[in-house]
py3Dmol code that shows the C-alpha trace and the ligand (Angstrom):
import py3Dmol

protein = """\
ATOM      1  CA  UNK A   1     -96.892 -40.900 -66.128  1.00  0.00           C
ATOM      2  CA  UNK A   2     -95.583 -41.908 -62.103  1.00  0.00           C
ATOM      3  CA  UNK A   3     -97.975 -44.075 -60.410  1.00  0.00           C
ATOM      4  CA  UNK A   4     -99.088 -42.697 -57.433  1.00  0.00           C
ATOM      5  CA  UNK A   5     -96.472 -43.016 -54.906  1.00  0.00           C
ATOM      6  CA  UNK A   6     -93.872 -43.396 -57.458  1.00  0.00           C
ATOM      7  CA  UNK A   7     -91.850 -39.943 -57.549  1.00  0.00           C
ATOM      8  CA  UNK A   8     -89.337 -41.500 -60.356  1.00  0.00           C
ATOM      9  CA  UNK A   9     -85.492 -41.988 -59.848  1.00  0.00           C
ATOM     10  CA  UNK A  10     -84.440 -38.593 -61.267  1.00  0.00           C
ATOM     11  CA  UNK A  11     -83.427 -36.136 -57.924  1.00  0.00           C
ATOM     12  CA  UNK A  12     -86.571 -34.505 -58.145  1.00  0.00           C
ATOM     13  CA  UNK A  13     -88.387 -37.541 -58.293  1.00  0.00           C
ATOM     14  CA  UNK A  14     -85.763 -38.937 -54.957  1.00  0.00           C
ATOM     15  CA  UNK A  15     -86.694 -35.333 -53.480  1.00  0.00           C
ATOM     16  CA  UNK A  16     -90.290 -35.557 -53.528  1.00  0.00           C
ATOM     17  CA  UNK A  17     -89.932 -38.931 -52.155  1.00  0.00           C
ATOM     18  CA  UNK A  18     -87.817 -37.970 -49.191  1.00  0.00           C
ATOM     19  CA  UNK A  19     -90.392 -35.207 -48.694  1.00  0.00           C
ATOM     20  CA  UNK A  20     -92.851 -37.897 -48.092  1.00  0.00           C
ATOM     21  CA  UNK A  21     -91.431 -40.231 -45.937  1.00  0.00           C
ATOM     22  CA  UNK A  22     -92.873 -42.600 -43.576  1.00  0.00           C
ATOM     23  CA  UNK A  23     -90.119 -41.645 -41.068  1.00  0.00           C
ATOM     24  CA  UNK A  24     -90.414 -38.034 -39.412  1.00  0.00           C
ATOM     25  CA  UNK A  25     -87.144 -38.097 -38.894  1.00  0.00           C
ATOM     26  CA  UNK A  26     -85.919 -38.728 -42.315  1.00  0.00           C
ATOM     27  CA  UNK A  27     -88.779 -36.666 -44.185  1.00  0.00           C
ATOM     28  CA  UNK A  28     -87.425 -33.248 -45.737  1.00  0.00           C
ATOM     29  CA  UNK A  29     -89.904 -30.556 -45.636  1.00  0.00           C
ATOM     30  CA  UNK A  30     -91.408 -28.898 -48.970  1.00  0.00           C
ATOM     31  CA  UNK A  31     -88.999 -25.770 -48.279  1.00  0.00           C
ATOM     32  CA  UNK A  32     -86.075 -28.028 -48.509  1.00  0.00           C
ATOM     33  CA  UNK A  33     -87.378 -30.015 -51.644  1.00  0.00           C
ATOM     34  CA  UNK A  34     -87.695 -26.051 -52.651  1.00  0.00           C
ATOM     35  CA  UNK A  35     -84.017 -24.891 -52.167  1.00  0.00           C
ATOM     36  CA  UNK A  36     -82.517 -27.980 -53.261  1.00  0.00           C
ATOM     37  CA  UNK A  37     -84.036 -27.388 -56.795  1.00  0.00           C
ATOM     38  CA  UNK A  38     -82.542 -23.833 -56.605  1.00  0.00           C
ATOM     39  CA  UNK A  39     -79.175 -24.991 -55.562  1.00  0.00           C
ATOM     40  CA  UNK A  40     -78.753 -27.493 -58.236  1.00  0.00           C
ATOM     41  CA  UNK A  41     -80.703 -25.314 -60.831  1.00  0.00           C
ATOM     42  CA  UNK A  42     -77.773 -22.509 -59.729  1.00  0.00           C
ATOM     43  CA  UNK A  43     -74.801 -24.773 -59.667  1.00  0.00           C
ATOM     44  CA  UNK A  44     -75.895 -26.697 -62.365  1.00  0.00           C
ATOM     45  CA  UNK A  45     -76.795 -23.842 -65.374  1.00  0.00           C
ATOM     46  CA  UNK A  46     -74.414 -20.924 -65.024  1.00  0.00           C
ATOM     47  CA  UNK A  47     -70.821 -23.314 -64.478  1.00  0.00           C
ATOM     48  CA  UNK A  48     -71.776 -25.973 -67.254  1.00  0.00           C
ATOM     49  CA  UNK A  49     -72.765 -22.690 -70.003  1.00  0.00           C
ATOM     50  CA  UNK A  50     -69.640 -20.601 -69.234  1.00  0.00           C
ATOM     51  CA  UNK A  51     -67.385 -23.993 -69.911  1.00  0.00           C
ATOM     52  CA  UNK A  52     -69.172 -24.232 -72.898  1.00  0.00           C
ATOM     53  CA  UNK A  53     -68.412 -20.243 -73.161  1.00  0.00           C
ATOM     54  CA  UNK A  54     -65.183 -20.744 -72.654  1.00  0.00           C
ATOM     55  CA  UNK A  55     -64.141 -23.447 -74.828  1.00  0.00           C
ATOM     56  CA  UNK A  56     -66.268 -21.854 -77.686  1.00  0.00           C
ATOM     57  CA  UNK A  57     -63.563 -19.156 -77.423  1.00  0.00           C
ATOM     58  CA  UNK A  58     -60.330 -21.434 -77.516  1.00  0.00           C
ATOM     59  CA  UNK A  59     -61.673 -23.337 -80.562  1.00  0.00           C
ATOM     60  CA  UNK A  60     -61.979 -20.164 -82.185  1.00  0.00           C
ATOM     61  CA  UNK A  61     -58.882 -19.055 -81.486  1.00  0.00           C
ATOM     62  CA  UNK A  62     -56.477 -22.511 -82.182  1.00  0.00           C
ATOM     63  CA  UNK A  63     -58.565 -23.630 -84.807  1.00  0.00           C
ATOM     64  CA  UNK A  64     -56.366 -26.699 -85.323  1.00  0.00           C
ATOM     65  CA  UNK A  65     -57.552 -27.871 -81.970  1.00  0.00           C
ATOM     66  CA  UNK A  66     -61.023 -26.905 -83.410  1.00  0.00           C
ATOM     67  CA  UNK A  67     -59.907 -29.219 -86.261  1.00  0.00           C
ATOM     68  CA  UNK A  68     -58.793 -32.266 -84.432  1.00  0.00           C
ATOM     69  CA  UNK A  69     -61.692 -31.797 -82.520  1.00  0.00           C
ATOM     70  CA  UNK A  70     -64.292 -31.912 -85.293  1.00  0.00           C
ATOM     71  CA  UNK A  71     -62.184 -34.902 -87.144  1.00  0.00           C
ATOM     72  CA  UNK A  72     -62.954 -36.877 -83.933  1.00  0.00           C
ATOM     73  CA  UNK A  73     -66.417 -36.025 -83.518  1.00  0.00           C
ATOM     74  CA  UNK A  74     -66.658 -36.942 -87.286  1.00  0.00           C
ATOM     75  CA  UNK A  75     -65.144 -40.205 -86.683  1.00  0.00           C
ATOM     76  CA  UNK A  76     -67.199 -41.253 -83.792  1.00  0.00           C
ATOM     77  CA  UNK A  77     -70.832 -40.231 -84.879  1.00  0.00           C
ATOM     78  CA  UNK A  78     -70.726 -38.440 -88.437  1.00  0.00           C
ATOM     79  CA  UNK A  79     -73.547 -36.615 -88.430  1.00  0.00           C
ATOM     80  CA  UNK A  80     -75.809 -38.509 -85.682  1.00  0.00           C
ATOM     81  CA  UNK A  81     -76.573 -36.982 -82.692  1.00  0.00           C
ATOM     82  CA  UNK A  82     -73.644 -37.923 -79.909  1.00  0.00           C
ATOM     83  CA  UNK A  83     -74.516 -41.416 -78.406  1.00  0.00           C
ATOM     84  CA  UNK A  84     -73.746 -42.846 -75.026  1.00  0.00           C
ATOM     85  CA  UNK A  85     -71.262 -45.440 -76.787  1.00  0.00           C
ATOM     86  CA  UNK A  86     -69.044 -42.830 -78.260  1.00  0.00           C
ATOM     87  CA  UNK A  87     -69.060 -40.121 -75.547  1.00  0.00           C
ATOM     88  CA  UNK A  88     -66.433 -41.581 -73.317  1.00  0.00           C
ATOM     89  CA  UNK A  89     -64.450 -42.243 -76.305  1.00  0.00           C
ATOM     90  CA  UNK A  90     -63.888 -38.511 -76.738  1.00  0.00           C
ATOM     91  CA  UNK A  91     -60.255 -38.389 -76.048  1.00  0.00           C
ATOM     92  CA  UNK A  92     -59.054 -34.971 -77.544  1.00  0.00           C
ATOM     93  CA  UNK A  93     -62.515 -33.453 -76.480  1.00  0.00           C
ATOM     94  CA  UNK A  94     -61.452 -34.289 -72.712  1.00  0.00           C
ATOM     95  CA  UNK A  95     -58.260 -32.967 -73.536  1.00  0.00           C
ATOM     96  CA  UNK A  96     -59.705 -29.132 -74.185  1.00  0.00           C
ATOM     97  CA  UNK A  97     -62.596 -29.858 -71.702  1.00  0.00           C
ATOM     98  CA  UNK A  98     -59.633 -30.076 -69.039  1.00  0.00           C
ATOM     99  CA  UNK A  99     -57.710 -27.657 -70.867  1.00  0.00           C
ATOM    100  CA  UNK A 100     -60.462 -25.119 -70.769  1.00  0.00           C
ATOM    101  CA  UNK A 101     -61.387 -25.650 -67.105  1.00  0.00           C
ATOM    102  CA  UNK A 102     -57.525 -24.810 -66.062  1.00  0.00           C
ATOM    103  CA  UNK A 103     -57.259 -21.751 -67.766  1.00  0.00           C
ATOM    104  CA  UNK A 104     -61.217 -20.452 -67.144  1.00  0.00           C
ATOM    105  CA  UNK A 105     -62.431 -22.683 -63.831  1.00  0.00           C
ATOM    106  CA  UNK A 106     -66.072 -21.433 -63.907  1.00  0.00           C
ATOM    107  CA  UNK A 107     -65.845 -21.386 -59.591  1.00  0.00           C
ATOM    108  CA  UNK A 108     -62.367 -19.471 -58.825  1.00  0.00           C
ATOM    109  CA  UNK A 109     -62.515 -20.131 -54.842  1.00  0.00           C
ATOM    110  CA  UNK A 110     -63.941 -22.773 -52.444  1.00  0.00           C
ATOM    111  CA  UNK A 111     -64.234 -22.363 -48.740  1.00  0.00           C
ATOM    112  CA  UNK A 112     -63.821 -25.152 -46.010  1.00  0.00           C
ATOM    113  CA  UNK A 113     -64.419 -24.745 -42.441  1.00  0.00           C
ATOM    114  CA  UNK A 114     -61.875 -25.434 -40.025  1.00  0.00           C
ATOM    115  CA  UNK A 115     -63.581 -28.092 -37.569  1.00  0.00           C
ATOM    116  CA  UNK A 116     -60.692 -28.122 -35.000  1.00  0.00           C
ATOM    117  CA  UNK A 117     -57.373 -27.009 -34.447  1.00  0.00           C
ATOM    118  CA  UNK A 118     -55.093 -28.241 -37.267  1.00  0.00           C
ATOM    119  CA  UNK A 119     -51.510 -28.136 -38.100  1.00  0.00           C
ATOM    120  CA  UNK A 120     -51.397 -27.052 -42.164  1.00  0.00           C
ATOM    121  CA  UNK A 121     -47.758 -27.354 -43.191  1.00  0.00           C
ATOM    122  CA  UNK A 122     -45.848 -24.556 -41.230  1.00  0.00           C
ATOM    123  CA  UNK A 123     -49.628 -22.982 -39.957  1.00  0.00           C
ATOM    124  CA  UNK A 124     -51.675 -23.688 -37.017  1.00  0.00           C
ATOM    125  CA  UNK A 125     -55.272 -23.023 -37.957  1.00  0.00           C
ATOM    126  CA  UNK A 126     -57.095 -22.446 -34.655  1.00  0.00           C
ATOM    127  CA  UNK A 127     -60.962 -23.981 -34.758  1.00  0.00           C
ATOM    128  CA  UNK A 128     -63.905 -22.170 -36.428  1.00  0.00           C
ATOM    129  CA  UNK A 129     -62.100 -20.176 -39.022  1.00  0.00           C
ATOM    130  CA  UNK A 130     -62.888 -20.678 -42.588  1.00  0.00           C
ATOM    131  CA  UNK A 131     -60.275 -21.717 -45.157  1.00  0.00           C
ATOM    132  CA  UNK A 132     -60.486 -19.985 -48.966  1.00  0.00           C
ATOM    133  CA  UNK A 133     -58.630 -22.354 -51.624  1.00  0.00           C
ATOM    134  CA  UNK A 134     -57.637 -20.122 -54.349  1.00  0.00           C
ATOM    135  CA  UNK A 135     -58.498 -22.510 -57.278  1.00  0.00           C
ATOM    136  CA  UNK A 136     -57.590 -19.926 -60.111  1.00  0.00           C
ATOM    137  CA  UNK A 137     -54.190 -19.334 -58.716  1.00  0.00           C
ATOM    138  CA  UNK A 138     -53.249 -23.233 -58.740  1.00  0.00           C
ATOM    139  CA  UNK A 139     -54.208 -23.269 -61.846  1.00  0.00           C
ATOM    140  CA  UNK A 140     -51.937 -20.620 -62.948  1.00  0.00           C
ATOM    141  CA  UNK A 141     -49.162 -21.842 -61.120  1.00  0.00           C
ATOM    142  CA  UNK A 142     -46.262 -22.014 -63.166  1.00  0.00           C
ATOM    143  CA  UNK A 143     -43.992 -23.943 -60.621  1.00  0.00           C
ATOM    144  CA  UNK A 144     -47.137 -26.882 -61.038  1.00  0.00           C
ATOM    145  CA  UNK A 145     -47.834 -26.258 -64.673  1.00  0.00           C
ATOM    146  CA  UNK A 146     -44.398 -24.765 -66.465  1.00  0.00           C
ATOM    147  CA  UNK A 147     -43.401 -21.228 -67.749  1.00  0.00           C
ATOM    148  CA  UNK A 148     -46.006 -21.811 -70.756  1.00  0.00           C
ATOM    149  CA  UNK A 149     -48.781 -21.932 -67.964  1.00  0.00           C
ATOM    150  CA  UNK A 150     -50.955 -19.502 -69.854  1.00  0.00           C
ATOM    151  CA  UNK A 151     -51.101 -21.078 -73.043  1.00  0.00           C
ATOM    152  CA  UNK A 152     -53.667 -23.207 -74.219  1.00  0.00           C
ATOM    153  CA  UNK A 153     -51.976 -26.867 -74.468  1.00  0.00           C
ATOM    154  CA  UNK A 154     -54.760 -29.364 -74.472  1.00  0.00           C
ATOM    155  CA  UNK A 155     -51.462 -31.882 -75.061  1.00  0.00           C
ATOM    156  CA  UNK A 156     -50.997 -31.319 -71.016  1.00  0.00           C
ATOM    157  CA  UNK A 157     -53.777 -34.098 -70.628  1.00  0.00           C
ATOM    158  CA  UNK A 158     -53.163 -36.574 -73.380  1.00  0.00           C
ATOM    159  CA  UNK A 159     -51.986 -38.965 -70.546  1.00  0.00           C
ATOM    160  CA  UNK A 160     -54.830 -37.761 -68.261  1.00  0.00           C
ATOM    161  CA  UNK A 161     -55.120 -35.381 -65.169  1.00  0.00           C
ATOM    162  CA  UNK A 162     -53.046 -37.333 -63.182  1.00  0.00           C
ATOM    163  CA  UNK A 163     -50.331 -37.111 -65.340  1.00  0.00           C
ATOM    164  CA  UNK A 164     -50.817 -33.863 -65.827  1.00  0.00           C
ATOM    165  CA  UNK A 165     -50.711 -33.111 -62.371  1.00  0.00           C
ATOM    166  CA  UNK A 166     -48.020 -34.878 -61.283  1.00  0.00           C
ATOM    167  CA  UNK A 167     -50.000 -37.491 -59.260  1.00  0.00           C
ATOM    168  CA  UNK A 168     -51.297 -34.204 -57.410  1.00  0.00           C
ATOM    169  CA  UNK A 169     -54.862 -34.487 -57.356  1.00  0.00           C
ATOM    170  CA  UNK A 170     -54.620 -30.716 -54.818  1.00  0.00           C
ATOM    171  CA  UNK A 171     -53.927 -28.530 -58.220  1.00  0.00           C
ATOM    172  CA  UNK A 172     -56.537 -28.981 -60.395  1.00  0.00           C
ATOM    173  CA  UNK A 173     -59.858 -28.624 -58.698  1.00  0.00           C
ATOM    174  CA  UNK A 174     -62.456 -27.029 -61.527  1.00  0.00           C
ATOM    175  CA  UNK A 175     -64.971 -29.701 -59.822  1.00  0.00           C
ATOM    176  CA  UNK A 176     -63.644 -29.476 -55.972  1.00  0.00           C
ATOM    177  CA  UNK A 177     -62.428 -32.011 -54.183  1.00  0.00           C
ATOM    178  CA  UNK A 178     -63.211 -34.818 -51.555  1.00  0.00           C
ATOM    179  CA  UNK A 179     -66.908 -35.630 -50.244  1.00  0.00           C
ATOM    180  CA  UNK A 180     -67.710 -32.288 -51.194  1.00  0.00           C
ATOM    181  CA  UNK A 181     -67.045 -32.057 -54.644  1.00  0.00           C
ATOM    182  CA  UNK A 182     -69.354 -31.396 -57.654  1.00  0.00           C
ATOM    183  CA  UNK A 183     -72.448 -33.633 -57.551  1.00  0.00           C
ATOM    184  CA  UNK A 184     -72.574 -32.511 -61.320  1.00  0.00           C
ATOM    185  CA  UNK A 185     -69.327 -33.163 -62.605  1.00  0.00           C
ATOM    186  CA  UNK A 186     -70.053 -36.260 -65.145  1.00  0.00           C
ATOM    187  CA  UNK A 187     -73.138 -34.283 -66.640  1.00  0.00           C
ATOM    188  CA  UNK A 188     -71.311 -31.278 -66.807  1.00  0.00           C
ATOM    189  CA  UNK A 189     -69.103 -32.488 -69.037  1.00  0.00           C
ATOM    190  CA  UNK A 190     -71.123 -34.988 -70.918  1.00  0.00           C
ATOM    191  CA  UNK A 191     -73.850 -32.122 -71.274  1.00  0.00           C
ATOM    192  CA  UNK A 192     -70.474 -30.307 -72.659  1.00  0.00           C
ATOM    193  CA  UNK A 193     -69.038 -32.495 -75.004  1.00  0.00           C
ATOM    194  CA  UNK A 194     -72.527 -33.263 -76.371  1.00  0.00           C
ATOM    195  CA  UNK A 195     -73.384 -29.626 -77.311  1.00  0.00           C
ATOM    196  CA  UNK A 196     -69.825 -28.692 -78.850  1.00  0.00           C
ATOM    197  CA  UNK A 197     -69.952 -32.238 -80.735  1.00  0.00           C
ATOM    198  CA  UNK A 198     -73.517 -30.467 -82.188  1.00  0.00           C
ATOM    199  CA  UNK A 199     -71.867 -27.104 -83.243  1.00  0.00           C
ATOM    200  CA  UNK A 200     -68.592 -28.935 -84.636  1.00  0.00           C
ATOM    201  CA  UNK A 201     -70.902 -31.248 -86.431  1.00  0.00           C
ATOM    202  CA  UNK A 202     -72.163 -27.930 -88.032  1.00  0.00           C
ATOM    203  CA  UNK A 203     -70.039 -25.006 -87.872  1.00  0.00           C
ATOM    204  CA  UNK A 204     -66.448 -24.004 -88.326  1.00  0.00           C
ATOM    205  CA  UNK A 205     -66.064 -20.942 -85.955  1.00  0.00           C
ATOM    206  CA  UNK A 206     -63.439 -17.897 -85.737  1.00  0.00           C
ATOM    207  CA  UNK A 207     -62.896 -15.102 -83.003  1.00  0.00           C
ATOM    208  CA  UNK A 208     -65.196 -12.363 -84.147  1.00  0.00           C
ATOM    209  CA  UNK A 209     -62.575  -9.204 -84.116  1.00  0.00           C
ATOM    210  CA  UNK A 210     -65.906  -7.441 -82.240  1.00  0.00           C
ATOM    211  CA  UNK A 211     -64.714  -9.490 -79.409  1.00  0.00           C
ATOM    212  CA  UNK A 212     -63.563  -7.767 -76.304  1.00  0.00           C
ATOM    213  CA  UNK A 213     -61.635 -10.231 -73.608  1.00  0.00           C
ATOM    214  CA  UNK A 214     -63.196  -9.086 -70.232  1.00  0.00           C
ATOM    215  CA  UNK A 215     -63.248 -12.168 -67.354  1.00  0.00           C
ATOM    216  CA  UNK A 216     -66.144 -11.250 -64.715  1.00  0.00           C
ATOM    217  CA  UNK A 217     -67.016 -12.828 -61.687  1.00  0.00           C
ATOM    218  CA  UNK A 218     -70.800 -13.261 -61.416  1.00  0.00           C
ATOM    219  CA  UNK A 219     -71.136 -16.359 -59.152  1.00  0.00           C
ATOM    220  CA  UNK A 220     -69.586 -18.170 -62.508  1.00  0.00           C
ATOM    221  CA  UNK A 221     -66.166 -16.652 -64.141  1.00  0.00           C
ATOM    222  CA  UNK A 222     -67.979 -15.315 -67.410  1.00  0.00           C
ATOM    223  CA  UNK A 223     -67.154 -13.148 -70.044  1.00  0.00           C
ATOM    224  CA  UNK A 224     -68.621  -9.866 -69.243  1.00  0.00           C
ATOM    225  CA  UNK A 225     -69.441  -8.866 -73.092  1.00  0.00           C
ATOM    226  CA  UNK A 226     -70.465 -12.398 -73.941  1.00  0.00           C
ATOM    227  CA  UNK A 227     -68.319 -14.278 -76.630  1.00  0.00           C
ATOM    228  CA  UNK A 228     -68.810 -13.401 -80.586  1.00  0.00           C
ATOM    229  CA  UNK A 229     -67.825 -15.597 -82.927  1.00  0.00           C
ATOM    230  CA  UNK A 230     -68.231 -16.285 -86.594  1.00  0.00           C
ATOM    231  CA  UNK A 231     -69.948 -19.188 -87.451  1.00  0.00           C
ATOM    232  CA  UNK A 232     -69.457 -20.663 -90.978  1.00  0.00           C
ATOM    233  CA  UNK A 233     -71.659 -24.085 -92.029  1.00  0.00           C
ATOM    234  CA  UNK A 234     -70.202 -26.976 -93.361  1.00  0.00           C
TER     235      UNK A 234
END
"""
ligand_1 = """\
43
HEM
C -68.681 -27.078 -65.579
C -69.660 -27.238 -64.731
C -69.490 -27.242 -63.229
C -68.443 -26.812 -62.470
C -67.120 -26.202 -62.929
C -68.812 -27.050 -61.078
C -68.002 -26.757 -59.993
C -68.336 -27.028 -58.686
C -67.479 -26.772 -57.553
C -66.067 -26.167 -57.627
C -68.137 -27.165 -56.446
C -67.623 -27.077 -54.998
C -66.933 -28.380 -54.670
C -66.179 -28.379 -53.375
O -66.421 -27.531 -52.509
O -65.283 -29.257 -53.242
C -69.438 -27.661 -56.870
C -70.397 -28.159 -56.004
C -71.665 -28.523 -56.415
N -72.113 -28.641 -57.704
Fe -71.072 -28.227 -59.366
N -70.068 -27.610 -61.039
C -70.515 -27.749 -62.332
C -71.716 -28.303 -62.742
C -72.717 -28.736 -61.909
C -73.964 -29.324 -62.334
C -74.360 -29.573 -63.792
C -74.681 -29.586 -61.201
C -76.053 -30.194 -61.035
C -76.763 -30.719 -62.001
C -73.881 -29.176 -60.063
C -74.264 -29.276 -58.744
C -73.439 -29.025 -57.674
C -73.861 -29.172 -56.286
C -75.264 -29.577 -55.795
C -72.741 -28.869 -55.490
C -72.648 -28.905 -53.965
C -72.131 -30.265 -53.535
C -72.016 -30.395 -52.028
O -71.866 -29.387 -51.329
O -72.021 -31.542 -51.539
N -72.685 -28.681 -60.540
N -69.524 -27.588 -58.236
"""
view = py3Dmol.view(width=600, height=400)
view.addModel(protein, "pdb")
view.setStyle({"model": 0}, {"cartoon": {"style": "trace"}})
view.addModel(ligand_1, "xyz")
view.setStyle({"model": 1}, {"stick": {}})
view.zoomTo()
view.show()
């Protein structure tokens, strides 16, 4: 139980303490406390579960990535529950994590506000506009990623993203980029890599032939028909 006074370190905990400030001036009012909870609740749920959606369906599909997957989950906690020791040791788990996230960003767009007038490469962007980055469509790039930029090659990111990239960081933005960018990002994908450790541990999985491939954008890219796959124990 909190003492009195003592909200916790969690963000609900720091909200609820900023909601009670001494200062006026820095105290957030109950309504804010309120739609910060949504907003994180929002961002948080629907982008981490159609990753996991998402990468549920490549594994079933290249099984031998499901394989070397499952051989390295094996290796690093046999059948214990994924520990904080061995999580950032998951090297071909990153690999299809980033993989995944290229092909199937969960957020397809991001919009920034144009402050002042700017000079953008050959455009002038006058003051007050706002600016759509079409995340999807770097990610499909085939000048940035090769003719075989629709194929699922986890191997893109054996040397990392900047590698991958091309020292880019601009074409590959599942999380954003700059100040703005994904308060969520590390639990995202340690939430991610900790639940398909927990199905590997227990399942081998194939595409279910019921399945019917149908991207939808509801906030989150998800599959409208959900995913169906077959799961067999171990
Ligand atoms: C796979 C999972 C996730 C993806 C793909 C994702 C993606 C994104 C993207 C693209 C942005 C916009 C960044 C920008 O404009 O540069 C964003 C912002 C944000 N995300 Fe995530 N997110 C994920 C998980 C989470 C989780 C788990 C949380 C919270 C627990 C979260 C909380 C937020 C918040 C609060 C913002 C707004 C940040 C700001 O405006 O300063 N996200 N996310």
């Amino acid at each position: 139980m909190a003492e009195v006074g003592n909200y916790g370190t969690d963000i609900l905990g720091l909200l609820v303490k900023a909601s009670h400030d001494e200062d006026e001036n820095k105290r957030i009012t109950v309504e804010t406390v309120i739609d910060e909870c949504k907003a994180i609740y929002i961002a948080g749920h629907e982008t981490t579960t159609t990753l996991l959606s998402w990468s549920v369906l490549l594994l079933a599909i290249h099984t031998d990535w499901q394989e070397e997957a499952r051989k390295e989950v094996l290796e690093l906690f046999g059948q214990q529950h994924p520990n904080a020791e061995g999580i950032p040791r998951m090297k071909k788990m990153n690999m299809i994590i980033n993989e995944s996230l290229r092909l199937y960003p969960p957020i397809i767009t991001m919009t920034r506000k144009v402050q002042r007038k700017v000079k953008l490469g050959q455009f002038i962007l006058p003051a007050n506009i706002n600016v759509t980055i079409l995340t999807l469509a770097l990610h499909l790039d085939p000048q940035i990623w090769g003719d075989d930029v629709y194929l699922f090659k986890p191997e893109r990111f054996s040397e990392g993203i900047a590698k991958a990239t091309n020292n880019n960081p601009g074409v590959y933005l599942p999380f954003g980029f700059g100040q703005r960018s994904c308060v969520g990002m590390n639990f995202a994908i340690n939430e991610t890599k900790i639940a398909l450790s927990m199905i590997l541990q227990r399942y081998a999985f194939s595409l279910s032939p019921t399945y019917s491939h149908s991207p939808v954008q509801l906030l989150a890219i998800r599959p409208q028909h959900g995913i169906q796959v077959k799961l067999h124990p171990l």
